[in-house]
C-alpha positions in Angstrom: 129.9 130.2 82.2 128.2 127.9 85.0 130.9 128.0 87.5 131.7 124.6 89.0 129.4 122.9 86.5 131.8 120.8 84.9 130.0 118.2 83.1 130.7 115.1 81.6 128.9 113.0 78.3 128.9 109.7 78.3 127.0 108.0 75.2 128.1 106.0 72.6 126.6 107.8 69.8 128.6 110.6 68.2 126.2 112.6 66.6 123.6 112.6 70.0 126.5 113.7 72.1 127.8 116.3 69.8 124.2 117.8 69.6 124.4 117.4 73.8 127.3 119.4 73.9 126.7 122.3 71.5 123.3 122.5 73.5 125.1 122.8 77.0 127.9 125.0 75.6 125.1 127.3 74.1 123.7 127.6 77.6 127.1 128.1 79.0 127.9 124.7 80.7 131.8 123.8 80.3 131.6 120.3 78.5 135.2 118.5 79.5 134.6 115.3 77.3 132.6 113.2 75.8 133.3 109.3 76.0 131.8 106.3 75.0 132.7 103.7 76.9 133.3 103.0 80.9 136.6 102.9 80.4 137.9 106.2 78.5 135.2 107.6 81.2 137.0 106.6 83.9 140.3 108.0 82.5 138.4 111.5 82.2 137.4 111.1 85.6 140.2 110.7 87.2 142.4 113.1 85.3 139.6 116.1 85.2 137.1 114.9 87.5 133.6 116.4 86.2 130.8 118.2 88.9 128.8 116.3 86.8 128.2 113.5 84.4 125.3 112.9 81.6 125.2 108.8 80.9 123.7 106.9 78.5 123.1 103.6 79.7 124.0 101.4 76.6 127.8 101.8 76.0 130.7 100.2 74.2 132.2 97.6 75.6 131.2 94.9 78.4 130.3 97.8 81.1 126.6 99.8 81.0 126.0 103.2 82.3 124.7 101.2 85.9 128.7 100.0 86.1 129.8 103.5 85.9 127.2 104.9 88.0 128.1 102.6 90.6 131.6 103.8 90.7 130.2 107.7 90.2 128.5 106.9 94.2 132.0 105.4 95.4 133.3 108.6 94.8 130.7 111.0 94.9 130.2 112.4 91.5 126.5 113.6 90.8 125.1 111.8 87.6 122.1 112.1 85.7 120.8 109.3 83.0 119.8 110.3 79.1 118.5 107.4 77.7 116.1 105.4 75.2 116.0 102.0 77.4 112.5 100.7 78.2 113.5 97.5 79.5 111.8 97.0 83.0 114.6 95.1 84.5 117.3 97.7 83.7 115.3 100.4 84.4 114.8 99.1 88.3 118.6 99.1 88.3 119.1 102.6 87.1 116.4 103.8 90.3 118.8 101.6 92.7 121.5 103.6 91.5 119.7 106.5 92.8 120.5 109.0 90.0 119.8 112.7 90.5 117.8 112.9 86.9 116.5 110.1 84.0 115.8 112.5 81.0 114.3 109.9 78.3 115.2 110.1 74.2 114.3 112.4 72.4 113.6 115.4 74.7 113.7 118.9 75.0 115.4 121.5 75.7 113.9 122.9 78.1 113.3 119.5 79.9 117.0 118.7 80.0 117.6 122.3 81.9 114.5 122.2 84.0 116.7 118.7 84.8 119.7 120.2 85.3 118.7 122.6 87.5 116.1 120.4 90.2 119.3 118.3 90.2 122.0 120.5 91.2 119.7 121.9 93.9 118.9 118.4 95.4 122.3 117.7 95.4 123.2 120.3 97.4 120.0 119.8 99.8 121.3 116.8 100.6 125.3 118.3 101.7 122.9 120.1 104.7 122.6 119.0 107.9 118.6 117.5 108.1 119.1 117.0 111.9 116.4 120.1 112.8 112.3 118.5 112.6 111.4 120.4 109.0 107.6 121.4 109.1 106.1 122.2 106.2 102.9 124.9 105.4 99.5 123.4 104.0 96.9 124.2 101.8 94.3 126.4 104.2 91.9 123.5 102.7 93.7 121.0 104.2 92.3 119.4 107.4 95.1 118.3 108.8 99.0 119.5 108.8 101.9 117.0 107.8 103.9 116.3 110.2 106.7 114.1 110.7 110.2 113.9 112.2 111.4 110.6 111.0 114.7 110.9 108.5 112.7 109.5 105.9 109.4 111.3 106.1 112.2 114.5 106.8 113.4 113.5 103.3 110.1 113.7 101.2 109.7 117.3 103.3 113.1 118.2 101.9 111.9 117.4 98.5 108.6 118.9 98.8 109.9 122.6 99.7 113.0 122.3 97.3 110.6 121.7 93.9 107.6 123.3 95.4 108.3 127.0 94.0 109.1 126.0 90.6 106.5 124.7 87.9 107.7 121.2 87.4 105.7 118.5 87.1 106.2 115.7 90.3 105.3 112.2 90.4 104.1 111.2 94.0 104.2 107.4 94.7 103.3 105.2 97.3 100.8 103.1 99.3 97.2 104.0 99.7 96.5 106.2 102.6 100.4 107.2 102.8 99.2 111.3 102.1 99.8 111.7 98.5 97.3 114.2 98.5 98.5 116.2 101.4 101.5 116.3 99.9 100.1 117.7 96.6 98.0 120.6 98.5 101.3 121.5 100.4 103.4 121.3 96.9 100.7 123.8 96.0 100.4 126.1 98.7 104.5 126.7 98.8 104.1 127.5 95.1 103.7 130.8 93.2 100.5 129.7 91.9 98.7 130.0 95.6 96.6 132.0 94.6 95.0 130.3 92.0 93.1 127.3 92.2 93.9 123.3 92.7 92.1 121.2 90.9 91.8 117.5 92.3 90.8 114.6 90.1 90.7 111.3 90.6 91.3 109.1 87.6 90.0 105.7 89.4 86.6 107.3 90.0 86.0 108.8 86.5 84.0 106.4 84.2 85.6 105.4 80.9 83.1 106.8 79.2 83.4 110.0 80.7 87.3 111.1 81.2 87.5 113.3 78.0 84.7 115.0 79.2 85.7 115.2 82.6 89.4 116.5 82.1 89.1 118.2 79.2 85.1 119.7 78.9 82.9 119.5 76.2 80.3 122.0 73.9 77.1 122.0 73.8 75.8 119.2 71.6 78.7 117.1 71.6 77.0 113.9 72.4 73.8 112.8 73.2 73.1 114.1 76.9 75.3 117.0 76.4 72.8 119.8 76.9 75.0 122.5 77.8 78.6 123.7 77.7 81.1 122.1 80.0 84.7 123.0 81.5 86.9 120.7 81.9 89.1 119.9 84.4 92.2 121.6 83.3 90.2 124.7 82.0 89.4 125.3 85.9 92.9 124.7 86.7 94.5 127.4 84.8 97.2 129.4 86.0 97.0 127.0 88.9 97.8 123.2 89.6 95.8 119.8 88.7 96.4 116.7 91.0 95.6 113.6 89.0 95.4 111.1 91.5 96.3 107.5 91.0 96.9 108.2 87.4 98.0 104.4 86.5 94.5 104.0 85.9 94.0 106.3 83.1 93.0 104.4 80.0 95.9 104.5 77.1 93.6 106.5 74.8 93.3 109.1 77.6 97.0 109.1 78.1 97.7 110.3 74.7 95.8 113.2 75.2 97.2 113.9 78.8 100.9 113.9 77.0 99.7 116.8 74.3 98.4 118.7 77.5 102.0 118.6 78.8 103.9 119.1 75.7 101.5 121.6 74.1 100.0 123.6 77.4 96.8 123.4 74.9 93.4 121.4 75.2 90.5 120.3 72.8 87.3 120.1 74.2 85.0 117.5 73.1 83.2 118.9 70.2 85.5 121.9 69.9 87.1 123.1 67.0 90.3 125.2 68.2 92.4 124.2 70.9 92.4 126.1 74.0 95.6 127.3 75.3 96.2 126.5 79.3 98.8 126.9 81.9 98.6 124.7 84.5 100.8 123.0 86.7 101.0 119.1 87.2 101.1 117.1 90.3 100.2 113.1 89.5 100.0 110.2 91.9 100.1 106.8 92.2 100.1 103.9 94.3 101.0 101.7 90.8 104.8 100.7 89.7 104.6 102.8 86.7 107.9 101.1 85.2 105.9 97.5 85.6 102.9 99.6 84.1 105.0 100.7 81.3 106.8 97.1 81.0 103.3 95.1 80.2 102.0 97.9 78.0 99.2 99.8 80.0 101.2 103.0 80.8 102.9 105.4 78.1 106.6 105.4 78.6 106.7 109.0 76.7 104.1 110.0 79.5 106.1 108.4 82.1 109.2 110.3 81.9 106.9 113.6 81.3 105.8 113.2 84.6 108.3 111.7 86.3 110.6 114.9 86.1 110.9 115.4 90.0 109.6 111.6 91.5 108.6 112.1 95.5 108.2 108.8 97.0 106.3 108.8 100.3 107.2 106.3 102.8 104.6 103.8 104.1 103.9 104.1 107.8 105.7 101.1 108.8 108.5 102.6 107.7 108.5 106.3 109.6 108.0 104.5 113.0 109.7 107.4 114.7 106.2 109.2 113.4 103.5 106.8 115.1 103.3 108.7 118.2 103.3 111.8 116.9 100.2 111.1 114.6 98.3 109.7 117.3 98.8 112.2 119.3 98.1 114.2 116.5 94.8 112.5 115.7 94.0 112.2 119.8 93.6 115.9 119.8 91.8 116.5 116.9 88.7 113.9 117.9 89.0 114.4 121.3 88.2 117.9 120.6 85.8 117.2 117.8 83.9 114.5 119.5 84.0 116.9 123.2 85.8 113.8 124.8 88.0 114.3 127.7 90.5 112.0 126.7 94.4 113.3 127.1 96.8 110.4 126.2 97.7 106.9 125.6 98.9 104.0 128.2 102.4 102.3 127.8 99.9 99.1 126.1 98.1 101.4 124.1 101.4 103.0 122.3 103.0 99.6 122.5 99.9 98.2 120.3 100.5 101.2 117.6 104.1 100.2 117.2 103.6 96.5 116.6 101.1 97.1 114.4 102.0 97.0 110.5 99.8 99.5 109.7 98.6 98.2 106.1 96.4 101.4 105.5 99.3 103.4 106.5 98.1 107.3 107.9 94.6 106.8 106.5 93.9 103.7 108.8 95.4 105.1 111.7 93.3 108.3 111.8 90.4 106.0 111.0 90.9 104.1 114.5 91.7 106.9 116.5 88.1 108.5 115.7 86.7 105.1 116.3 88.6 104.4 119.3 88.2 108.4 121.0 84.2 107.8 120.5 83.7 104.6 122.4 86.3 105.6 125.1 85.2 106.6 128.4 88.3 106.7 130.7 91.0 109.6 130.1 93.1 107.3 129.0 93.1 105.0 125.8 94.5 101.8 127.2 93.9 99.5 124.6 92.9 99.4 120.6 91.0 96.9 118.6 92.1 96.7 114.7 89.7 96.1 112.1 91.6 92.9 109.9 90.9 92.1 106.1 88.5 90.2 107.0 85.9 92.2 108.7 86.7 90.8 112.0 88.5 93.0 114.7 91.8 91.8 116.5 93.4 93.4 119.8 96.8 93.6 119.1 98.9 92.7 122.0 95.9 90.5 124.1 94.0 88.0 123.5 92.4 88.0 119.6 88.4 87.6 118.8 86.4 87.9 116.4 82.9 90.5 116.4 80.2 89.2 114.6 78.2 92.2 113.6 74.8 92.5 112.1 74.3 92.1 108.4 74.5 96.1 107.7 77.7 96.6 109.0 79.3 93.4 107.8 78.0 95.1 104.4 79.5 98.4 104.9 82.6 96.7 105.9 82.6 94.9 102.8 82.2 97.5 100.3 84.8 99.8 101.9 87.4 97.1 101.8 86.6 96.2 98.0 86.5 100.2 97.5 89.9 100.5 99.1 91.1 97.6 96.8 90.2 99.2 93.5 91.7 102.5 94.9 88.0 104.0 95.0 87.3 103.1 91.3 83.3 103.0 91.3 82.8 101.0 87.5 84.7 99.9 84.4 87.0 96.9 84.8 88.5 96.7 87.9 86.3 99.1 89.4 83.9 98.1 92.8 80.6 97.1 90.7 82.3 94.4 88.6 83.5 93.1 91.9 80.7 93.4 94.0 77.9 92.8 90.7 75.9 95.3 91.1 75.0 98.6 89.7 76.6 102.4 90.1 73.6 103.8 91.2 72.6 100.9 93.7 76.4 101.1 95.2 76.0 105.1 95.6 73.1 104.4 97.5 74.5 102.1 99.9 77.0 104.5 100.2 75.1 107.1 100.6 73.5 104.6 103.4 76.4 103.9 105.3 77.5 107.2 105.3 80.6 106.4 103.2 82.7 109.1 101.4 85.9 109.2 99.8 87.9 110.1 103.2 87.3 106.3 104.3 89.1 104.8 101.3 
């Protein structure tokens, strides 16, 4: 028996909560009751009072699950949703609700318990005290540490180091340039897979044509141009971890083979004939509402709720003001010493500017103007910093504002970084940076290649 692990079914459907409860009984969870609408719920409650409760969010009656989750917060009573609804509006209420779990129907087993258990542990993270700055190890890869002190940045570090050990899949959302992909290498490293390899893709940058190849490999002679064998994606990350980056923008088709991945551990390669059994971990970003995405039809719900077992959202800059001078003190030292500058702080103006700033490329933008700003500095001090706006000019936040005129090269690097950064670094397909700017891959590579611009600038 689970000691304090009382739970509490709330569904309206006999026969789905009866299979609930001989499948928690089996694993030795006490189930108290099971009740069907708000109202025999709260009667439960308040004569047994449950550690935990398993809504639906369709009931009988007037009230939904979201009434009685409402009243669960009031008085502190953990909760986790089980439900069928796809209905974008309701599901924006459930998140605001902030539920510990949101198991979709049918599921597994496994799922439900691999819930279960990432739930009970958050909710007793969050009983600590978070007062003491938490700093978390990164990938030896990684350039740069995380750092952070600010209660909300402490929060996502709190997350990060609770899930990191175990193999669940996580679902990192947030701006562009927020450190999704710091995150992932630090999820990573804290894992028991280490030692084994992480696998990065980005889904924006792969051409349509292409992603099967790309994720899953193909044999030799698959398709024309397929002159030799090639491993996928996930066959490199076995044992280890695969980062799909901004995974909104996976076709549907492509999705549907991602969701076998997850459900089967096995892949296919293009022009294969057995599947390929795998064991990999997944870590997925986004900087996409996946519940709109879901909503208008471009992202699999069933995929959704596979990957959005243990969701991390990551605070845009703005928010984690607390953090601003830390960075740049962070990034100050770094160039300073890359770049052999003397340089050794900020003036009162200077960290004044950083704060008023909103900071619309979040992490990646700032460490982006420190480089620029420690190279054409001369004093010791950096007294004042000029922002590049959307459109190609430059303002100086905090004086008086102007406008550079630059020559034609660098208005045109300018120009495709910012479209770059607005298709989330997709290079073709709709959407992607050659539909917008109208021209071809291989001419945009080139002026890339020209202007010295990589995927660390967008």
């Amino acid at each position: 028996m689970h000691k304090g692990n009382k739970i509490l079914i709330v569904e309206d459907e006999f026969i789905v909560a009866n299979d609930l409860k001989m499948i928690l009984k089996k694993h030795g969870y006490q189930v108290i009751g099971i009740a069907s609408s708000v109202t025999q719920a709260t009667g439960i409650i308040e004569t047994q009072k449950p550690d935990w409760v398993l809504l639906d969010i369709m009931l009988k009656g007037t009230e939904t699950g979201i009434d009685l989750a409402i009243r669960l917060n009031k008085v502190q009573i953990p909760f986790l949703f089980i439900s069928a609804n796809t209905n974008q509006g309701i599901l924006e209420a459930v998140k605001g609700t902030r539920p510990y779990g949101f198991l979709t129907k049918p599921f597994r087993e496994k799922d439900l318990f691999i819930m279960l258990d990432i739930a009970k542990e958050r909710f007793m993270t969050e009983k600590k005290d978070w007062e003491t700055p938490v700093k978390v190890a990164t990938s030896k890869s990684a350039k740069e540490e995380i750092v952070g002190t600010s209660p909300a940045f402490k929060e996502v570090l709190s997350q990060v180091e609770l899930v990191a050990p175990t193999d669940t899949s996580v679902l990192l959302s947030g701006e562009s340039g927020t450190g999704k992909e710091k995150i992932a290498q630090s999820l990573h490293q804290l894992s028991l897979r280490r030692q084994q390899p992480l696998i990065v893709v980005n889904c924006a940058a792969i051409p349509l044509s292409l992603i099967e190849s790309e994720l899953f490999g193909h044999e030799k002679g698959a398709f024309t141009g397929a002159q030799n064998r090639r491993i996928g994606k996930f066959e490199q990350a076995d044992r280890g971890t695969i980062f799909l980056d901004e995974i909104g923008e996976l076709p549907l088709e492509a999705q549907t083979k991602l969701l076998r991945v997850l459900q089967e551990q096995e892949i296919d390669r293009v022009g294969g004939d057995l599947p390929i059994k795998i064991d990999v971990r997944i870590i997925a970003a986004t900087n996409r509402n996946l519940e709109q995405e879901v909503a208008l039809g471009r992202f699999r719900l069933d995929l959704y709720y596979r990957l959005n077992i243990f969701p991390i959202a990551i605070p845009p800059l703005r928010e984690r003001a607390e953090d601003i001078e830390l960075l740049a003190n962070y990034f100050l030292a770094k160039y300073a010493s890359k770049l052999n500058k003397n340089i050794v702080g900020f003036t009162a103006n200077a960290l004044a500017q950083l704060q008023a700033y909103p900071w619309p490329g979040n992490i990646r933008e700032m460490q982006h103007l420190i480089e620029r700003t420690v190279l054409l500095t001369k004093d010791p001090m950096i007294s004042t910093f000029v922002f590049t706006d959307h459109m190609g000019g430059q303002t100086q936040i905090g004086g008086k504002q102007s406008q550079k005129l630059g020559s034609l090269e660098e208005m045109e690097r300018a120009h495709i970084l910012r479209v770059l950064e607005s298709c989330n670094g997709k290079i073709s397909g709709p959407g992607g940076a050659t539909e917008i700017l109208q021209i071809s891959s291989s001419t945009l590579y080139t002026k890339m290649k020209k202007y010295g611009i990589t995927s660390d600038f967008y």
